[in-house]
N, C-alpha and C positions, 0 to 999 in steps of 0.2 A: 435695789442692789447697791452693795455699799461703789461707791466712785465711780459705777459705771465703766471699770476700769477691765478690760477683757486681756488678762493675762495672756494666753492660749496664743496671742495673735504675732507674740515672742517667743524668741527662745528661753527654758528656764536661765532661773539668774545665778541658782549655784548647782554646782556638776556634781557627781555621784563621786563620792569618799572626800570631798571638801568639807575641811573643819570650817563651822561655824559658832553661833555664840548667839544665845537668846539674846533678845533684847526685853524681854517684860517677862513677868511671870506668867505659865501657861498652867491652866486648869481642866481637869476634866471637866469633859461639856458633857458626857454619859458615852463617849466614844472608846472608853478605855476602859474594857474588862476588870474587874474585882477591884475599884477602886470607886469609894463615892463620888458622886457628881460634885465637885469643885474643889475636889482632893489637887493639890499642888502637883504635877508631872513634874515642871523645870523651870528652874529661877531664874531670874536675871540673871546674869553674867555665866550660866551654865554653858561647858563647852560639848558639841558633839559631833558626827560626823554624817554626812548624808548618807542614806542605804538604800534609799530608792526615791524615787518622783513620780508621783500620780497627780491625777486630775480630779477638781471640784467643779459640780454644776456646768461643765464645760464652758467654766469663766477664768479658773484659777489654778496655778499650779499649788500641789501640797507634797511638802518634803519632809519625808519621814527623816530623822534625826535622832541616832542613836547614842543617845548618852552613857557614856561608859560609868560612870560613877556613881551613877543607883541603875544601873544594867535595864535600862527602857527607852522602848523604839515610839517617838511621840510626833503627832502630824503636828507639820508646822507652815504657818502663809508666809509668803516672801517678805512681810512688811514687821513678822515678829523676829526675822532672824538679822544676821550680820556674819559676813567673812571674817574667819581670823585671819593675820598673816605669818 
């Protein structure tokens, strides 16, 4: 398990409708309907806004993050995003 790091045992790090901002490019892992596997979601520096918070493996929080500007709602780990201010 990556860092042994059990998210779950915090509160999430960003609240629901906080802009955020990718930090790396995120790729389809196969979890994203009609699009091929490694097909680009959002780039670096993409901005978008939290829609919801779920849970992974009940280790990790995943925030969906709805980018307005190619109009997709894309899972994201706490350690690929960043606050905007």
């Amino acid at each position: 398990m990556e860092g042994d790091e059990i998210e779950l045992l915090d509160p999430p790090v960003f609240e629901m409708e906080q802009k955020v901002r990718v930090r790396k490019l995120i790729r389809n892992d196969g979890t994203f309907p009609g699009l091929d596997i490694g097909a680009p979601l959002a780039k670096k520096g993409d901005v978008g806004y939290v829609v919801s918070i779920g849970t992974y493996l009940q280790t990790y929080y995943i925030y969906a993050v709805h980018f307005i500007h190619n109009n997709v709602v894309v899972g994201c780990r706490k350690k690929e995003l960043e606050p905007v201010e």
